[in-house]
N, C-alpha and C positions, 0 to 999 in steps of 0.2 A: 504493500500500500504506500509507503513512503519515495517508494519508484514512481505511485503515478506522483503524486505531490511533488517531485521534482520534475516530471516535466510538464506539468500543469503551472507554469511560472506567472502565470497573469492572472489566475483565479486569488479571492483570496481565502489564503491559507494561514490558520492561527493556533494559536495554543487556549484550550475552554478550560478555565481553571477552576474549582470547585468556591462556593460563594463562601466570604469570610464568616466570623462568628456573628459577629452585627449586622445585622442587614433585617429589612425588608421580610417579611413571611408572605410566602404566597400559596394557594390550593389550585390546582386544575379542577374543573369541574365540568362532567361528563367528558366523551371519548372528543378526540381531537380528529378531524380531518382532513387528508390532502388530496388533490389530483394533480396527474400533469399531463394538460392537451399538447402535444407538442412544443412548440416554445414557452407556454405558458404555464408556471406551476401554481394553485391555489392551496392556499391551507387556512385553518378555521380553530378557533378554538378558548374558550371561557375558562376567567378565573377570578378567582376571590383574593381579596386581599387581607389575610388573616393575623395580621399585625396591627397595634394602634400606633403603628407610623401610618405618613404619607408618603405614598411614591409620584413622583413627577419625574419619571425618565426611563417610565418602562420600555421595553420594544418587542416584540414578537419577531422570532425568527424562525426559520431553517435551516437545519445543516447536515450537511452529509461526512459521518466519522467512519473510521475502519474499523471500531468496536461497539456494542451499542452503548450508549453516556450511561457513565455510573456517577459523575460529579467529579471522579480526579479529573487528571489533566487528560486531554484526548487531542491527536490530532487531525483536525476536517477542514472542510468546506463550508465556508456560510452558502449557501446557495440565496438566499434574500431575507429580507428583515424589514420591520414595517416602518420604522423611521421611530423620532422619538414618540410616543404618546403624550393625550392630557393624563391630568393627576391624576392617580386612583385613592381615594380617601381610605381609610380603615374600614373594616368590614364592606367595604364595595365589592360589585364585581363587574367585569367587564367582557363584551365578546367582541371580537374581530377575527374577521376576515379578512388575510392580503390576498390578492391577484397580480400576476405580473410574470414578465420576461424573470429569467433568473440564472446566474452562475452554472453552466454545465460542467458537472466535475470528469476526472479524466476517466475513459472507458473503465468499466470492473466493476464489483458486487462494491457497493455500500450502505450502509446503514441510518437509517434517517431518524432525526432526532426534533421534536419541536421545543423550544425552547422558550423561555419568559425570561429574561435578562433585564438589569436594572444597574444603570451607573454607579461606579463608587473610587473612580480614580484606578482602577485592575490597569497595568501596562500591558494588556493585550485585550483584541474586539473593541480597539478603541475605547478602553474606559471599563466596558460593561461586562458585570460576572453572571450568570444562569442561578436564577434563583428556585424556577421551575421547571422538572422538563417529562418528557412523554416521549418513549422509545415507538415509533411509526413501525420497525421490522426495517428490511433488505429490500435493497432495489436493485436491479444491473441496470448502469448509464451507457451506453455507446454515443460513440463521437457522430458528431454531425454527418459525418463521412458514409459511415454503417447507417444512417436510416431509411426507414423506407422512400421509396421512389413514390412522388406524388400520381394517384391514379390517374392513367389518360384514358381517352375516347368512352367519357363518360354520355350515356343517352337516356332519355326517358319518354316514354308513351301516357297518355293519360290514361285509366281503363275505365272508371265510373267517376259521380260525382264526389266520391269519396277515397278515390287510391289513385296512386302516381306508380308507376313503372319504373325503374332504374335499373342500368346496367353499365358496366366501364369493366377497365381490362385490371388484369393483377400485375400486382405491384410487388416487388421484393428489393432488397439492399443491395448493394454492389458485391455479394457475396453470393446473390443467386438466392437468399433464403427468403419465401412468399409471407408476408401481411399475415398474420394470426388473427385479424379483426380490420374490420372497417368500419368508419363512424358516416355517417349520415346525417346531414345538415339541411336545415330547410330558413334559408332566407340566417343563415350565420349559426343557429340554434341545434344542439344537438337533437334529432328527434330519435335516433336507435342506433342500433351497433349491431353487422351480423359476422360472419365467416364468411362468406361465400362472396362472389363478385357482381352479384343482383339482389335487388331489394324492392319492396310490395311496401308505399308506407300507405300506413291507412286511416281512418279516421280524419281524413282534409273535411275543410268548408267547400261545398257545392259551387263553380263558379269563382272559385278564385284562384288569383295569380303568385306564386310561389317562385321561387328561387332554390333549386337544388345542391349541393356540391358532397363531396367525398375526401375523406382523410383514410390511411391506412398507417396500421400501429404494428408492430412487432408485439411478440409473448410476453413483455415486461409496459404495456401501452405507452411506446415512446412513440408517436404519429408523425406522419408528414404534415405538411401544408394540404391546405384544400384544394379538391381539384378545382378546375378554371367549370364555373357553374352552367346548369342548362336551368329556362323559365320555362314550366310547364303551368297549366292552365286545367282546375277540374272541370268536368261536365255541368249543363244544370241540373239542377236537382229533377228527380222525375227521368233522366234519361240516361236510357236500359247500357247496360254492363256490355263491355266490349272481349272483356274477360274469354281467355277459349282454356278449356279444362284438361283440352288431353296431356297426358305423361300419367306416371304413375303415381299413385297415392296410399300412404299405408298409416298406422297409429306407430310412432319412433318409440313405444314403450311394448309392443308386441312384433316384434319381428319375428317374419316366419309366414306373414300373411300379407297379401297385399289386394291392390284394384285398379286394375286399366282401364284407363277410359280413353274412347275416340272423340272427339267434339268436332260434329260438321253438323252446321245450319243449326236449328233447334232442338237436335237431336246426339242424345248423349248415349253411346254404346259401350256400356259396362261389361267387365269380365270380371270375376272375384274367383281369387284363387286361395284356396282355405283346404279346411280339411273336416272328415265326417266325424260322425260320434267315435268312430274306431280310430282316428288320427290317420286316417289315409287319406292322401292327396284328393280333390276336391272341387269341382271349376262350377260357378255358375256364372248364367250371362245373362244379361237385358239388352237386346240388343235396339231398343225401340224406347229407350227413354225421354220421353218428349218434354219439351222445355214449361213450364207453368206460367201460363203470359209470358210479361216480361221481364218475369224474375227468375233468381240465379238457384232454381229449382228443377230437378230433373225427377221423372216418375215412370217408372213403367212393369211389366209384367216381368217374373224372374224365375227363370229355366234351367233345369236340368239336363243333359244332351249323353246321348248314347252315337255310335258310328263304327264305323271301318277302324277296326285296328290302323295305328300307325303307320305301317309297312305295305298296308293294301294298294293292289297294286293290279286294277286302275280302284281309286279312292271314288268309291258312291257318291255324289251329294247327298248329305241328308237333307230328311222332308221333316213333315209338321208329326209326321211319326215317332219322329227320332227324339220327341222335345216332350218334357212331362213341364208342365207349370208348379210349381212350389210356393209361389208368393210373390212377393213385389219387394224394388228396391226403391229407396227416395236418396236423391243426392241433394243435399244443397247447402251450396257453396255460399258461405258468410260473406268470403273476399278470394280473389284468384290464388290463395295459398293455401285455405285451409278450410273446413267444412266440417257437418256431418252426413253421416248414410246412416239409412234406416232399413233394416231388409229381413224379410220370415221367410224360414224355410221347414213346410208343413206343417205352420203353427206354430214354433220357436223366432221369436222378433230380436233381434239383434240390434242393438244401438251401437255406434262407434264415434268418435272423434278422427277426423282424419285430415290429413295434411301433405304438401307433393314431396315425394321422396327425394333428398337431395343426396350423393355419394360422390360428386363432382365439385369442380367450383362455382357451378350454378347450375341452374335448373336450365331448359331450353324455353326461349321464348316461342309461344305461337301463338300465330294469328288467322283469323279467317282468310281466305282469300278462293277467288272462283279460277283463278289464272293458275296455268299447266305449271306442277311443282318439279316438273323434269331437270330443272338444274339446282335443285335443294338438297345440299352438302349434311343438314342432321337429317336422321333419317327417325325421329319419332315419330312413330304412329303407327296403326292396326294393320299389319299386311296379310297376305292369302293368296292362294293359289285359285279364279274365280272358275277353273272347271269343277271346284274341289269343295264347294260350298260345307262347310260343317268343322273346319276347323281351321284355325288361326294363329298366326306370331303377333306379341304386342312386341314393340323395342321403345324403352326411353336409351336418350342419347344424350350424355353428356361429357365435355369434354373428348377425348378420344376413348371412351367405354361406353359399351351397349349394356344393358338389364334388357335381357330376352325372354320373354314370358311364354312358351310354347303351349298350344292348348287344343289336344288331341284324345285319342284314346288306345286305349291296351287293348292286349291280345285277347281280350276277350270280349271287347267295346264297348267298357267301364270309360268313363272320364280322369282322363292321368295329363295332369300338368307337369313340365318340367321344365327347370331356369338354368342362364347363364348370366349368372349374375356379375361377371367379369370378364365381356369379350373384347380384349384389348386391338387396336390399333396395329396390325400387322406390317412394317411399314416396306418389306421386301416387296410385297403385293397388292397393297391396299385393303386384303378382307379383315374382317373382327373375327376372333376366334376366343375361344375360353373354353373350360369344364362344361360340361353341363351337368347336371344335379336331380335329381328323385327325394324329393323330404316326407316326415313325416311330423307332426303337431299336434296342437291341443284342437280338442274339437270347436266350429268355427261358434257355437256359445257360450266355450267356457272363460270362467271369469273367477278371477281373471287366468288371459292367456298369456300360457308360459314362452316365454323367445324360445325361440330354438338354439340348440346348442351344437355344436358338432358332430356330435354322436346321431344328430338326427337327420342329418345328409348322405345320399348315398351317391356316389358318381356314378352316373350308368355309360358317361362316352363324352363327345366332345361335340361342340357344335362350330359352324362355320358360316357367317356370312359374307357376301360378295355381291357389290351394286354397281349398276352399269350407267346407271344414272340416277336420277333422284328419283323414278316412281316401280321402276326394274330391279330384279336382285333373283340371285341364287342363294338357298337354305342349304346346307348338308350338313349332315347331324347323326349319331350313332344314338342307341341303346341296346346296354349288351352285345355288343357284336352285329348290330343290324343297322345297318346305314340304308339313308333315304336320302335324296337329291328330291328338292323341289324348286321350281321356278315360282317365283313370287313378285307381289304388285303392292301397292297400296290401297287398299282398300277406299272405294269411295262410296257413299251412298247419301250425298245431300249435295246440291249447286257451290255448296260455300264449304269446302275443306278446311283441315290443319296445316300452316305453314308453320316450319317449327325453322329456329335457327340457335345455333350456342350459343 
């Protein structure tokens, strides 16, 4: 420590010497706090004056020491200090808060200390000895050098009258290592903090004009500067959610289970992959969920499906034969990120919380749109083979990994879903490829439902995709020893489709 302090030559650096017999008595009173937004550290903090002296030269500071202050001598960094104070009378107490630029001390773990200091002629901190203080814990500083890279190519879409759209690129240090958080600003104002390199904020006024920007922080919240801001503008109030719902969605406190949806026109095509009373894999589907007005409500009838084993070959369409009714699903969607589903099967009603699954640096954005997605580089969304009607690939796309949701049936034309929940980026060739998987779970009412653990995965083979362009693509996929090639499409079944982009 006394290495950085030698070449930290222009901060200042002091010797904090424990306060004489005479002095001043002081109390803290309640927890003291700090933050530090990037250049700016705040700290806060109440005390009583528990002496029948007068003090008139108190000061509030901070300091950063290499041990945490016990009252000997120590040597730190003041990093700021509030200047002198008015009087504090006897039995008084006072609160302050400083705000302000402050002393960056040299790269390394240090220890933060808030201190109450009060003149008395001490030949060091100029005069003033620590009459009160409050060990804050460890911080690591990095030099300006090490911090994040202010985020670029920041954008935002309006969706309703009440949520804004954000997306911008990631940000890391000149060491290559990415943003642990990013803060979110609305007209200078913190409004939230996520991980991820997109943000949904919610809760705006209808009709008004905002100011966006972004900071990114490393593991220890030392931030960039803001990004350079975009003005976005909410809807009026009364008009309908521009919101499009496909990707996948699960509850992050049960995994093991999830729900895909397609969102074209008014119509929301759910798949739910679960598991039965017996914990065997498990798929229903709605494929006809119709929008409620113009709200962010979806409802419709909810199916059980039987078919052609997997390997059949030629593959049947199924009919209206193949399809038992069970019950009904209801989706809806609060705000483009999170929602409930409501859904019985054969009398068993299921309530969930559920939210879009994120495993990347962001979700994919999509949007409607009627125009040919043939040159669209993510490739989220419900695809099929259409001589092959009865069974389906969902794919979320983020970053360079696919989550392939396959949804088919066994050798005895049971319903048997199976995932590749990590088909990476190939880059010799261009295809996604990953394990593919056979699970087994708690059944899809119980409550609550246990994650799944390792033990409850089986690999039955591997899967492979390969896109010729954005609405073409080849499947090929083992289980057990049995590989199948299928030509595949995107599924369209309304005027206004999913464009999805990363």
């Amino acid at each position: 420590m006394f290495g950085k302090l030698a070449r930290f030559i222009f901060a200042v650096v002091v010797v904090c010497q424990g306060a004489p017999a005479a002095a001043t008595t002081l109390s803290i009173l309640g927890t003291p706090t700090y933050s530090i937004n990037g250049p700016i550290l705040t700290y806060s903090s109440q005390v009583q004056n528990t002496s029948n002296l007068i003090s008139g030269t108190l000061r509030l500071e901070m300091w950063a020491t290499e041990a945490p202050f016990t009252g000997a001598s120590v040597a730190g960094v003041q990093l700021s200090t509030s200047g002198i104070l008015t009087e504090l009378n006897a039995g008084f107490v006072r609160t302050w808060t400083q705000s302000g630029s402050f002393i960056q001390p040299p790269s390394g773990t240090w220890y933060l200390t808030l201190m109450w200091t009060e003149q008395d002629g001490a030949d060091s901190n100029q005069g003033y000895r620590p009459r009160v203080w409050r060990n804050l814990g460890s911080r690591v500083f990095q030099d300006s050098s090490q911090a994040m890279s202010v985020p670029s190519g920041l954008t935002g879409r309006t969706i309703s009258p009440t949520e804004i759209g954000l997306r911008w690129n990631k940000s890391t240090n000149v060491f290559g290592v990415p943003a642990a958080a990013y803060r979110i600003y609305e007209n200078g104002t913190l409004v939230g903090t996520v991980t991820s390199t997109s943000a949904t904020v919610f809760d705006r006024t209808a009709s008004r004009t905002n100011s966006y920007s972004v900071a990114a922080c490393d593991a220890q919240q030392l931030c960039s500067a803001q990004s350079a801001a975009v003005s976005l503008t909410t809807f009026a109030a009364g008009t309908p959610s521009v919101a499009n719902f496909t990707g996948l969605w699960w509850n992050s406190a049960e995994s093991g289970w999830g729900m895909n949806v397609s969102h074209q026109g008014n119509i929301a095509f759910a798949t739910i992959f679960t598991y039965d009373a017996s914990g065997e894999p498990m798929w229903l589907v709605m494929s006809n969920g119709a929008q409620q007005g113009t709200s962010t409500v979806y409802s419709g009838e909810l199916y059980l499906a039987r078919g052609p084993a997997f390997n059949a070959q030629p593959f049947t369409p199924i009919t209206a034969a193949n399809l038992r009714r069970v019950g009904t699903l209801t989706l809806n969607f609060g705000n483009s990120f999170s929602g409930t589903m409501i859904y019985d099967v054969d009398g068993v009603t299921v309530t969930k919380n559920i939210s879009r699954q994120l495993y990347g640096s962001r979700t994919a954005l999509c949007v409607a749109t009627t125009a040919s997605r043939a040159s669209l580089t993510n490739y989220q969304d419900l695809w099929w083979n259409p001589s092959e009607s009865g069974w389906g690939l969902n794919i979320t796309h983020q970053d360079d990994i696919l989550f392939a949701t396959l949804f088919t049936y066994d050798l005895t034309g049971k319903g048997m879903w199976l995932v590749m929940s990590n088909g990476s980026l190939q880059i010799s060739n261009g295809a996604y490829s990953g394990d593919l998987y056979r699970t087994r779970g708690s059944a899809f009412n119980a409550n609550p439902f246990i994650p799944l653990a390792a033990s409850d995965l089986t690999k039955v083979g591997t899967m492979q995709l390969r896109f010729s362009d954005g609405v073409n693509g080849t499947l090929t996929y083992s289980v057990n020893g049995i590989t199948v090639t299928k030509a595949i499409t995107r599924q369209t079944f309304a005027p206004s489709a999913a464009s999805c982009s990363s």
